[in-house]
mmCIF file of the N, C-alpha and C atoms, coordinates in Angstrom:
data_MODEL
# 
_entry.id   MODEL 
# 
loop_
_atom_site.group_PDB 
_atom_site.id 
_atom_site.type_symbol 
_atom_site.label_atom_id 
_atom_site.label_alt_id 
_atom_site.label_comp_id 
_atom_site.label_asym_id 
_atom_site.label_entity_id 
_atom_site.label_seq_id 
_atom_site.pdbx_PDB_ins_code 
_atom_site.Cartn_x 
_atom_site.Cartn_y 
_atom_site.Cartn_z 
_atom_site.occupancy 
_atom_site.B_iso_or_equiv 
_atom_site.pdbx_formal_charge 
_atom_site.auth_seq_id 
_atom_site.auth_comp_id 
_atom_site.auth_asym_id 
_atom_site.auth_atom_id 
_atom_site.pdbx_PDB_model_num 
ATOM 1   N N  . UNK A 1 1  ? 0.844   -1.179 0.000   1.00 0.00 ? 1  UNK A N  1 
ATOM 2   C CA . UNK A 1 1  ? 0.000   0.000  0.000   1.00 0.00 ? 1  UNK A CA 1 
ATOM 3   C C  . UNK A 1 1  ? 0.892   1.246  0.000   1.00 0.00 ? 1  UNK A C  1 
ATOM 4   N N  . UNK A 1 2  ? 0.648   2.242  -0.713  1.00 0.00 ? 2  UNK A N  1 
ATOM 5   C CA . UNK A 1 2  ? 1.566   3.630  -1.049  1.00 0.00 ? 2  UNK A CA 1 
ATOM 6   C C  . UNK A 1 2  ? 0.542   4.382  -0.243  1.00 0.00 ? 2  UNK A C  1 
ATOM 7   N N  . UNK A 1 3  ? 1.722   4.971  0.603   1.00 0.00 ? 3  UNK A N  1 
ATOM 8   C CA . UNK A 1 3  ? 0.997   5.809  1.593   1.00 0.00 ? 3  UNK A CA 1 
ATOM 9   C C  . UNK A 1 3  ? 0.751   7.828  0.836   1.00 0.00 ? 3  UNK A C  1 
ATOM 10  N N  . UNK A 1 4  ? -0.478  7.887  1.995   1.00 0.00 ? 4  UNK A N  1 
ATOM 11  C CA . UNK A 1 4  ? -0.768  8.931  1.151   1.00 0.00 ? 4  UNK A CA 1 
ATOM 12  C C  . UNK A 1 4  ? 0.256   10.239 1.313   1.00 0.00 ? 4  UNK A C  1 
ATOM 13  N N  . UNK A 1 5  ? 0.425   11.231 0.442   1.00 0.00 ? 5  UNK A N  1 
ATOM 14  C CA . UNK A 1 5  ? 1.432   12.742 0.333   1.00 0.00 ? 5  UNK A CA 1 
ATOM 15  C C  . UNK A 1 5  ? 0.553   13.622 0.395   1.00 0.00 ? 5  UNK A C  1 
ATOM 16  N N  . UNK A 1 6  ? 1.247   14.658 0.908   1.00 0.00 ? 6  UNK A N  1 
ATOM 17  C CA . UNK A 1 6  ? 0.902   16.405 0.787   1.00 0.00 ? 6  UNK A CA 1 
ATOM 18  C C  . UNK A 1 6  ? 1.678   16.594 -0.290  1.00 0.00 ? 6  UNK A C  1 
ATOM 19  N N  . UNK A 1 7  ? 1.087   17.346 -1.526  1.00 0.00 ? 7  UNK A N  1 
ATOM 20  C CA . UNK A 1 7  ? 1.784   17.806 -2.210  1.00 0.00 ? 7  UNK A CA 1 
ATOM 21  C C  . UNK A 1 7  ? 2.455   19.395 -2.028  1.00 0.00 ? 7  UNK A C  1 
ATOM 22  N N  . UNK A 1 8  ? 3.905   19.568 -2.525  1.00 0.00 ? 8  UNK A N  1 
ATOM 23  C CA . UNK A 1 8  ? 4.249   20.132 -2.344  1.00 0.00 ? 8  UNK A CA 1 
ATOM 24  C C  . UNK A 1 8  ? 4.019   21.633 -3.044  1.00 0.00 ? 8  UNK A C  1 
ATOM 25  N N  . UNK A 1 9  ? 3.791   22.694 -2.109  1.00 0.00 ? 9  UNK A N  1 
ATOM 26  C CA . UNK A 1 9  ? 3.447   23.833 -3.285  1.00 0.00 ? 9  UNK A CA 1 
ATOM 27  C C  . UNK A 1 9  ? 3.337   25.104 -2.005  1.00 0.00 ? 9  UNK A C  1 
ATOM 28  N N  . UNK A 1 10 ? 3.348   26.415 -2.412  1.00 0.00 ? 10 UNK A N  1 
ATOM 29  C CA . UNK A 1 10 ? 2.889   27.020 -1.813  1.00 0.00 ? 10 UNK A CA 1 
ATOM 30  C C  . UNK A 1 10 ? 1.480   27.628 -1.198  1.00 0.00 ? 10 UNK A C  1 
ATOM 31  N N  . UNK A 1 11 ? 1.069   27.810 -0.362  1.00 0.00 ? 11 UNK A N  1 
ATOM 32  C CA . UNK A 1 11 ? -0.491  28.018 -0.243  1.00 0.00 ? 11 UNK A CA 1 
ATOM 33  C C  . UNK A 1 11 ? -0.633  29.062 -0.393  1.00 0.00 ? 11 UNK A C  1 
ATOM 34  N N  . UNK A 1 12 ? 0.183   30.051 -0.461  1.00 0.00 ? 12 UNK A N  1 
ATOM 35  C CA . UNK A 1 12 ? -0.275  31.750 -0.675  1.00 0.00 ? 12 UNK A CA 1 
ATOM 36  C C  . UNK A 1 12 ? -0.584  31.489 -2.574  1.00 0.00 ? 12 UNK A C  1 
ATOM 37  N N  . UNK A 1 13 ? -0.419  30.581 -3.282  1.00 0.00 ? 13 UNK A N  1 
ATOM 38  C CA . UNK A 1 13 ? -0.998  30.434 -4.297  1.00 0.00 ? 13 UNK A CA 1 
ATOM 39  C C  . UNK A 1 13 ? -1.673  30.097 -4.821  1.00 0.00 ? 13 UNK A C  1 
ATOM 40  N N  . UNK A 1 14 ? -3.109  29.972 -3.364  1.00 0.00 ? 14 UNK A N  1 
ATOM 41  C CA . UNK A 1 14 ? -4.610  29.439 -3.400  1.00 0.00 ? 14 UNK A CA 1 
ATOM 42  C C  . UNK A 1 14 ? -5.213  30.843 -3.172  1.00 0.00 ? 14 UNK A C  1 
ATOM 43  N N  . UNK A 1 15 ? -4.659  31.550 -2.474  1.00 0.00 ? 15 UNK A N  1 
ATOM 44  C CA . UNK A 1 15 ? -5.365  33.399 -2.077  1.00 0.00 ? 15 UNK A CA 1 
ATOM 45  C C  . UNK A 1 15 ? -5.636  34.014 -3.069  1.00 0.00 ? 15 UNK A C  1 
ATOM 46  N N  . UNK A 1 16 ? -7.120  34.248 -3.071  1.00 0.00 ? 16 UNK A N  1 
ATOM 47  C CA . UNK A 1 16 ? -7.388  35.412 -4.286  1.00 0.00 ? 16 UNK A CA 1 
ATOM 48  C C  . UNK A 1 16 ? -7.788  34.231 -5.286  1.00 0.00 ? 16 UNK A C  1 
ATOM 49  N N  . UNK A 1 17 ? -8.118  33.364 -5.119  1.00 0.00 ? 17 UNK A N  1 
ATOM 50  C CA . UNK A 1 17 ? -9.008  32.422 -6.814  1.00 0.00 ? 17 UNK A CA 1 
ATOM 51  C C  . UNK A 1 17 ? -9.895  32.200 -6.009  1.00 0.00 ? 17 UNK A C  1 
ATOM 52  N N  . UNK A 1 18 ? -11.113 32.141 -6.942  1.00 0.00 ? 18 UNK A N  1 
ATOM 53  C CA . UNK A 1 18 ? -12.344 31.751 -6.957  1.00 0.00 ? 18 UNK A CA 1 
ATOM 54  C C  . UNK A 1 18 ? -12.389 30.526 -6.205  1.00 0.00 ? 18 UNK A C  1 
ATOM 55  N N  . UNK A 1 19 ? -13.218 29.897 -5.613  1.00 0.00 ? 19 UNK A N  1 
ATOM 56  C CA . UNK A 1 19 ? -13.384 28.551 -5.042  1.00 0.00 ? 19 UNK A CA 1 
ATOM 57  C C  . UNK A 1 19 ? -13.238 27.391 -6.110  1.00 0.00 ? 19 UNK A C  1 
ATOM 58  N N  . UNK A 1 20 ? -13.968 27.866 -7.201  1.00 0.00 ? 20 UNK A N  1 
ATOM 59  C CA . UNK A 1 20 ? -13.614 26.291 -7.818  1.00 0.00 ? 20 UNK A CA 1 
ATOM 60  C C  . UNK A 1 20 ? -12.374 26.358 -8.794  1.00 0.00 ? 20 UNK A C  1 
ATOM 61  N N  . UNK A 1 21 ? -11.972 27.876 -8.930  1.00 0.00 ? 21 UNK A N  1 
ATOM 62  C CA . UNK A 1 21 ? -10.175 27.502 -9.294  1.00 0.00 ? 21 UNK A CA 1 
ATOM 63  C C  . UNK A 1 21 ? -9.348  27.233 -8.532  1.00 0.00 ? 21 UNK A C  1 
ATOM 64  N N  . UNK A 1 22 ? -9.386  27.313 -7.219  1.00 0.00 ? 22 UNK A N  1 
ATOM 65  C CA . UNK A 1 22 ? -8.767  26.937 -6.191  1.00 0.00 ? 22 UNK A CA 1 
ATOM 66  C C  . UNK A 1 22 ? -9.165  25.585 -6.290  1.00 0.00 ? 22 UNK A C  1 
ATOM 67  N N  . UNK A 1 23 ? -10.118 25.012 -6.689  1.00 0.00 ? 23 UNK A N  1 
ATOM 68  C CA . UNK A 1 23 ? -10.597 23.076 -6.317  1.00 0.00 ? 23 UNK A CA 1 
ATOM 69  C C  . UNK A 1 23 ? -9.754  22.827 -7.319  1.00 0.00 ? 23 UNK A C  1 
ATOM 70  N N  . UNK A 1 24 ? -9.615  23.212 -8.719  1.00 0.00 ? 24 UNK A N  1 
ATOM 71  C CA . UNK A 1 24 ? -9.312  22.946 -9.758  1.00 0.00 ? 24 UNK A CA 1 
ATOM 72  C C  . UNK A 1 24 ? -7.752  22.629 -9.644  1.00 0.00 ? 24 UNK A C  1 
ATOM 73  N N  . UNK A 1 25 ? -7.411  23.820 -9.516  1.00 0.00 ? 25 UNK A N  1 
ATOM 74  C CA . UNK A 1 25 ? -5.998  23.687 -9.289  1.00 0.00 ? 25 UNK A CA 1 
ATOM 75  C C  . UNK A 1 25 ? -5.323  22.595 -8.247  1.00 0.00 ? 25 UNK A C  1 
ATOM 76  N N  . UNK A 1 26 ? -6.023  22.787 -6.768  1.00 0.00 ? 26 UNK A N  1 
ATOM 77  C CA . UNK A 1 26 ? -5.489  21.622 -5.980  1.00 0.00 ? 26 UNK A CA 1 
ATOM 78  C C  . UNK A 1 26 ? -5.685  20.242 -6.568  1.00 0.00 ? 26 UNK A C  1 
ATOM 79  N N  . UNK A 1 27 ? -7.057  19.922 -7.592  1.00 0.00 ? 27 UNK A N  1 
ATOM 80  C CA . UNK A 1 27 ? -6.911  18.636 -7.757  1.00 0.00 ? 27 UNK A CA 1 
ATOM 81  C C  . UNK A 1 27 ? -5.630  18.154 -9.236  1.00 0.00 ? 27 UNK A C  1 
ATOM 82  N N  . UNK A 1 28 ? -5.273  19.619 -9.732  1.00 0.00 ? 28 UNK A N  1 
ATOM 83  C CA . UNK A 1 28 ? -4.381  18.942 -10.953 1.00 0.00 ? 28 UNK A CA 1 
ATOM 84  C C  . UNK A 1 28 ? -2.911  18.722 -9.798  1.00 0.00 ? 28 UNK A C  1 
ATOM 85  N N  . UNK A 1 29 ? -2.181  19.371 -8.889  1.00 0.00 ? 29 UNK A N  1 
ATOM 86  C CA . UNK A 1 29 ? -1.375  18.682 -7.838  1.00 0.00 ? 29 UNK A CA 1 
ATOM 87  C C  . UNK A 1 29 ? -1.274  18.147 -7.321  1.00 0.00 ? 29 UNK A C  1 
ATOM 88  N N  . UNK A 1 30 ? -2.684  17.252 -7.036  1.00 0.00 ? 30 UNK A N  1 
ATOM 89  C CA . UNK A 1 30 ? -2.529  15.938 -6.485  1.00 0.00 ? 30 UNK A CA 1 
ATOM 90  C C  . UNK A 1 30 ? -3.673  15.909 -5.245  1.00 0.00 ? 30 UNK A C  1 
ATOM 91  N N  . UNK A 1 31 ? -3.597  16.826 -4.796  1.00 0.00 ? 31 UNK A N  1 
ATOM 92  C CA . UNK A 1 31 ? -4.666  16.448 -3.479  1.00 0.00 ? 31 UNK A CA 1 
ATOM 93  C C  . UNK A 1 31 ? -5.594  16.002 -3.751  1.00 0.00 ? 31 UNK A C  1 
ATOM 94  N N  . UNK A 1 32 ? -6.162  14.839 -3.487  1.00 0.00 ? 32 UNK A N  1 
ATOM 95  C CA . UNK A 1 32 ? -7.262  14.133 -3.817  1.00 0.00 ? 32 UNK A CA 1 
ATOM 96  C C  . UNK A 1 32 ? -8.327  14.816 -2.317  1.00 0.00 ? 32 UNK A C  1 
ATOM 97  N N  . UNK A 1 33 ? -8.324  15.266 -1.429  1.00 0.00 ? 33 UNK A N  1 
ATOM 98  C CA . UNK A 1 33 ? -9.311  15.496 -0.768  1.00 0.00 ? 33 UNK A CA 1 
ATOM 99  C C  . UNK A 1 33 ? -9.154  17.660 -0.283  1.00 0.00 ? 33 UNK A C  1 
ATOM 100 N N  . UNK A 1 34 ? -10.549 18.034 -1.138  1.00 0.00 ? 34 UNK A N  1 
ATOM 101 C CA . UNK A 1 34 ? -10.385 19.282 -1.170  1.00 0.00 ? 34 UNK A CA 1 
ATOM 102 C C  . UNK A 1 34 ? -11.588 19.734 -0.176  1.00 0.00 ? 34 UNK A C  1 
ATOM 103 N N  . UNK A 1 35 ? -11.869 21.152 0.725   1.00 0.00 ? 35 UNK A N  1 
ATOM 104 C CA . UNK A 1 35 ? -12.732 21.396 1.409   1.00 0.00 ? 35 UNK A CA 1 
ATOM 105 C C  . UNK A 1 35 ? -12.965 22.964 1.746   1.00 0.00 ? 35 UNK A C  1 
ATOM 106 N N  . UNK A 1 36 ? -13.803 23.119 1.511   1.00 0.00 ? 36 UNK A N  1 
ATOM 107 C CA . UNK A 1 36 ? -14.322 24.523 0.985   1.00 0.00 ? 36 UNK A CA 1 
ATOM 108 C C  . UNK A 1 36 ? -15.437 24.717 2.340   1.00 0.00 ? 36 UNK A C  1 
ATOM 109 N N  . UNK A 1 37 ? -14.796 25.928 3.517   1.00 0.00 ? 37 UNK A N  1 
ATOM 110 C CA . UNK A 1 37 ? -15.683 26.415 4.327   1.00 0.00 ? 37 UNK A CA 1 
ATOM 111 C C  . UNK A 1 37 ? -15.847 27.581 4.478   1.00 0.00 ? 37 UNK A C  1 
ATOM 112 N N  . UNK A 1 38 ? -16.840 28.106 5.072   1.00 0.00 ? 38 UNK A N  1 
ATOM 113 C CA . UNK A 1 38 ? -17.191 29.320 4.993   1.00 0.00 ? 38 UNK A CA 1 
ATOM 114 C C  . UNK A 1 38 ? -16.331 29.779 6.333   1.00 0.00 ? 38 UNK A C  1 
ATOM 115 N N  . UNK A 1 39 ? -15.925 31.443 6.543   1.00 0.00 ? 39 UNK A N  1 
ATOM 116 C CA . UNK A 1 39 ? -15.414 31.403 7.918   1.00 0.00 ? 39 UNK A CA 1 
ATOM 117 C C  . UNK A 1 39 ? -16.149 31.022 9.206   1.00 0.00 ? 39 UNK A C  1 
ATOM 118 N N  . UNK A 1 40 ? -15.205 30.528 10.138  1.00 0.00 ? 40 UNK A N  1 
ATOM 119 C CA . UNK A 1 40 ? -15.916 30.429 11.360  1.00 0.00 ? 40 UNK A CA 1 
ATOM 120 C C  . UNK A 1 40 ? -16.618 28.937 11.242  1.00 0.00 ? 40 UNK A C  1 
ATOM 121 N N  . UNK A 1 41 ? -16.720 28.356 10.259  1.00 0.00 ? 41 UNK A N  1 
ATOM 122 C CA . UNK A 1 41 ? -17.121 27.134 10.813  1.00 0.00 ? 41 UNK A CA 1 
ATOM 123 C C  . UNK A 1 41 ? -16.133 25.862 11.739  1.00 0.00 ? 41 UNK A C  1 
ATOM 124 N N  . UNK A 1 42 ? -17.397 25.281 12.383  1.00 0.00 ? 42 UNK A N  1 
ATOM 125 C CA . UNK A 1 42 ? -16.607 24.338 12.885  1.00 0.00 ? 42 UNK A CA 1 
ATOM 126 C C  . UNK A 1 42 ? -16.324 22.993 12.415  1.00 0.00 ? 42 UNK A C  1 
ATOM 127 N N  . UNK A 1 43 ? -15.186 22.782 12.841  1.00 0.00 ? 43 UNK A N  1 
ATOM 128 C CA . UNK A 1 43 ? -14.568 21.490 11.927  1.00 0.00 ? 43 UNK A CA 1 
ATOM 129 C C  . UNK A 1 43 ? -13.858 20.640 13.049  1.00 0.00 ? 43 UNK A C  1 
ATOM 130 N N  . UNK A 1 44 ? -13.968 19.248 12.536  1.00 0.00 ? 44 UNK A N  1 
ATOM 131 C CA . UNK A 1 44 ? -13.273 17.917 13.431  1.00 0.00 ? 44 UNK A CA 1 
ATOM 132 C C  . UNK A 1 44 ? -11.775 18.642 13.318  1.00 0.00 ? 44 UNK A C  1 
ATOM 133 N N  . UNK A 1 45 ? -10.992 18.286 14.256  1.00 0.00 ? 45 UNK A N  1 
ATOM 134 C CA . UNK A 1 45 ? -9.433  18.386 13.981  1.00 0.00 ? 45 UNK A CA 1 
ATOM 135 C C  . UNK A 1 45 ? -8.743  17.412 13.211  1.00 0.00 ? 45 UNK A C  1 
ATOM 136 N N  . UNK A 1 46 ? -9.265  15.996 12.821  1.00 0.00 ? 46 UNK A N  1 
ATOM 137 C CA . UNK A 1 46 ? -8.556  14.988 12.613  1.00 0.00 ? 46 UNK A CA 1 
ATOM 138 C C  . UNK A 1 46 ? -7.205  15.515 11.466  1.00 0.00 ? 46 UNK A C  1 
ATOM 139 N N  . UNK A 1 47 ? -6.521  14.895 11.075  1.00 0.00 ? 47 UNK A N  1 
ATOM 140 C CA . UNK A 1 47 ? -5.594  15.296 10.281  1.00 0.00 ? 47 UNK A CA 1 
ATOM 141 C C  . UNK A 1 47 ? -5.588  13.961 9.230   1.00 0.00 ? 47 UNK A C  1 
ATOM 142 N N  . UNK A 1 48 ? -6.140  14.515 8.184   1.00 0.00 ? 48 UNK A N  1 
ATOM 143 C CA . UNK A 1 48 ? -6.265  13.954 6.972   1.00 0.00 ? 48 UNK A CA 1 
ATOM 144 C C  . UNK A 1 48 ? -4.982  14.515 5.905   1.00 0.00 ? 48 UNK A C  1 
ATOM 145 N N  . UNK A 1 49 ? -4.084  12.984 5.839   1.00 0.00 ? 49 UNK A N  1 
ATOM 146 C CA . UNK A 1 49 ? -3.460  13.077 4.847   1.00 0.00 ? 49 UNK A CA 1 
ATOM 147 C C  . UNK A 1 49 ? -3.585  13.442 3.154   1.00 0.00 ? 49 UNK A C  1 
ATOM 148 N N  . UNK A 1 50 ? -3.129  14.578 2.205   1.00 0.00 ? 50 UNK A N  1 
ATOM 149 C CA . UNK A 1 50 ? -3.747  14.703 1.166   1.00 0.00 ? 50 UNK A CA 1 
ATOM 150 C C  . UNK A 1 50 ? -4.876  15.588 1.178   1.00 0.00 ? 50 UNK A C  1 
ATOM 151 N N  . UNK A 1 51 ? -5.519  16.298 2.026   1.00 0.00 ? 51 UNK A N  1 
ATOM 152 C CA . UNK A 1 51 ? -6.630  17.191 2.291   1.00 0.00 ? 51 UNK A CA 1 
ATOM 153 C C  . UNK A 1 51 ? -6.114  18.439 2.299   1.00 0.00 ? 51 UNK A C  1 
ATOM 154 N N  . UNK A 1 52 ? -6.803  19.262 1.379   1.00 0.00 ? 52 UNK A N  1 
ATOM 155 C CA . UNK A 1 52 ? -6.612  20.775 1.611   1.00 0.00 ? 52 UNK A CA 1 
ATOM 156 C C  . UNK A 1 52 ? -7.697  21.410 1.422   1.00 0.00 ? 52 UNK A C  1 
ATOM 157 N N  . UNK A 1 53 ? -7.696  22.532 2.740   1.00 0.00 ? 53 UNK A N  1 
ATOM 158 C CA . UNK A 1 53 ? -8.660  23.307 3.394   1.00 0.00 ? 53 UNK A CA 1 
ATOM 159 C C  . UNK A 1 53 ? -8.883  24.987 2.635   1.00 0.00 ? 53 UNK A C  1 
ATOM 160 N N  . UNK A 1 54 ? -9.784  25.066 2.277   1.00 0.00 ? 54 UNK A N  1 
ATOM 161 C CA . UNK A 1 54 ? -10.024 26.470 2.110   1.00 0.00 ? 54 UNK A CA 1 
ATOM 162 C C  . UNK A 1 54 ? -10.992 27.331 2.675   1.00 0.00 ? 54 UNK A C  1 
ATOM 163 N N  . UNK A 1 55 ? -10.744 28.564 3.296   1.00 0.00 ? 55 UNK A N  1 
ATOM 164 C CA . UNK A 1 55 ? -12.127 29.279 3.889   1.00 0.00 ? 55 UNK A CA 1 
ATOM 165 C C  . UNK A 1 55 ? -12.267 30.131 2.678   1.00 0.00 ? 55 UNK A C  1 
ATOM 166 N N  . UNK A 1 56 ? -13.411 30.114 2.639   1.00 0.00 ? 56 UNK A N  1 
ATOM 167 C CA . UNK A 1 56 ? -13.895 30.763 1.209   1.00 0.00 ? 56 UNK A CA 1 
ATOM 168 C C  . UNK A 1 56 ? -15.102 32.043 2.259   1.00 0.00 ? 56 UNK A C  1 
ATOM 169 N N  . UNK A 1 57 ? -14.905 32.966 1.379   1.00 0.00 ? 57 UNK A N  1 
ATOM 170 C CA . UNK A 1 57 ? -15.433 34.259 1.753   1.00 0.00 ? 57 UNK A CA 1 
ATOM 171 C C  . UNK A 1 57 ? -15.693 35.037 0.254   1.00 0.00 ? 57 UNK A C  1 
ATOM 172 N N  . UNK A 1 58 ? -17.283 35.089 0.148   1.00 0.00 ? 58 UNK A N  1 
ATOM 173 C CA . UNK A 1 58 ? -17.849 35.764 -1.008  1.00 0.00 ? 58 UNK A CA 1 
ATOM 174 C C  . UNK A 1 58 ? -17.015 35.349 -2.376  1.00 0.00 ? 58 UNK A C  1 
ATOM 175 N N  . UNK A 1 59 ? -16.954 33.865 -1.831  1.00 0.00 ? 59 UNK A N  1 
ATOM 176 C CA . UNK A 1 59 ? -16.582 32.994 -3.375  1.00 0.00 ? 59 UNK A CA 1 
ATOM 177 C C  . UNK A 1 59 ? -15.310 33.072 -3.740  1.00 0.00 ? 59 UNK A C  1 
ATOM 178 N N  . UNK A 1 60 ? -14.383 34.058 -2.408  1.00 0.00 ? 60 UNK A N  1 
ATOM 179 C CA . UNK A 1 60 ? -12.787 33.870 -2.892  1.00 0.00 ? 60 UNK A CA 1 
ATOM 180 C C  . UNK A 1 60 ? -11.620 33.039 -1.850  1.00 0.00 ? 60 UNK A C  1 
ATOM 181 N N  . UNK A 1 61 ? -10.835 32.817 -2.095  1.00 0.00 ? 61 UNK A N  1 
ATOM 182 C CA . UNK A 1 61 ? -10.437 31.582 -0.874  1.00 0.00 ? 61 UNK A CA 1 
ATOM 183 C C  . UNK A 1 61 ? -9.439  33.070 0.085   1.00 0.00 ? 61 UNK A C  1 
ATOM 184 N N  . UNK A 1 62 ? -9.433  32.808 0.828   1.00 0.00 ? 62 UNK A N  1 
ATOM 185 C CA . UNK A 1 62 ? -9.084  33.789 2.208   1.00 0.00 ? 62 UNK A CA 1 
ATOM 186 C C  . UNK A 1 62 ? -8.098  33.038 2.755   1.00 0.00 ? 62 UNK A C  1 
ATOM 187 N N  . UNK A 1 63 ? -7.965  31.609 2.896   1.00 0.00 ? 63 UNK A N  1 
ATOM 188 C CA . UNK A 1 63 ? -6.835  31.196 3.964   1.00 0.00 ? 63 UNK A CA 1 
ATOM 189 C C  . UNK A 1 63 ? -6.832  29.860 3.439   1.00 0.00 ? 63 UNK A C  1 
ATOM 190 N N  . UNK A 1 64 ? -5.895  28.966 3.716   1.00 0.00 ? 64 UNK A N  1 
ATOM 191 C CA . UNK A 1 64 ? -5.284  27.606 3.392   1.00 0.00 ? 64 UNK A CA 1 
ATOM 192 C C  . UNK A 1 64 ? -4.489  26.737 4.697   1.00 0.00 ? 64 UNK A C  1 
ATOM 193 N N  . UNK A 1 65 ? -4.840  25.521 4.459   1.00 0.00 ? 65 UNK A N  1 
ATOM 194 C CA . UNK A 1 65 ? -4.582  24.563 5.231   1.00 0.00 ? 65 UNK A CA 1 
ATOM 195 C C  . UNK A 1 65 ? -4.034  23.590 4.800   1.00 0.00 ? 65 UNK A C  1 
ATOM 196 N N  . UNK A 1 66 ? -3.590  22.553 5.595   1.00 0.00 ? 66 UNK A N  1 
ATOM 197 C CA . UNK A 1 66 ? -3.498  20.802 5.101   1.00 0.00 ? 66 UNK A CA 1 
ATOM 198 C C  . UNK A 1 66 ? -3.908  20.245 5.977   1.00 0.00 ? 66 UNK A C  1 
ATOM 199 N N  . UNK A 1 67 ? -4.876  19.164 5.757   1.00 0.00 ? 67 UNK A N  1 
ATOM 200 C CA . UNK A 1 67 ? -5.095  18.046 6.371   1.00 0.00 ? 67 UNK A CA 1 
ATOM 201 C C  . UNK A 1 67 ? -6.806  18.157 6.850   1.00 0.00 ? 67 UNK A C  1 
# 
């Protein structure tokens, strides 16, 4: 079994795109698990390998995560 990766990249180069160019883009680098919240919501902590987080605010991504 091949364990799962974070791909490597910067996240200040998710700030400022639209939500689904931000999905778009994370899924051509590899992250197979993408997540789009509004601010302030609440979320499990677990840490999911391959997951990247976006708070989306009036449809533009505001901040970035992993896992």
């Amino acid at each position: 079994m091949t364990p799962e990766h974070t791909p490597d990249h910067a996240d200040e180069t998710y700030l400022g795109l639209t939500e689904e160019e931000a999905e778009r883009l994370a899924r051509i680098r590899g992250h197979r698990v993408v997540r789009a919240l509004p601010p302030g919501s609440i979320i499990t902590m677990e840490y999911l390998e391959g997951r990247i987080n976006f708070e989306v605010e009036g449809g533009v991504v505001t901040r970035v995560w992993h896992g």
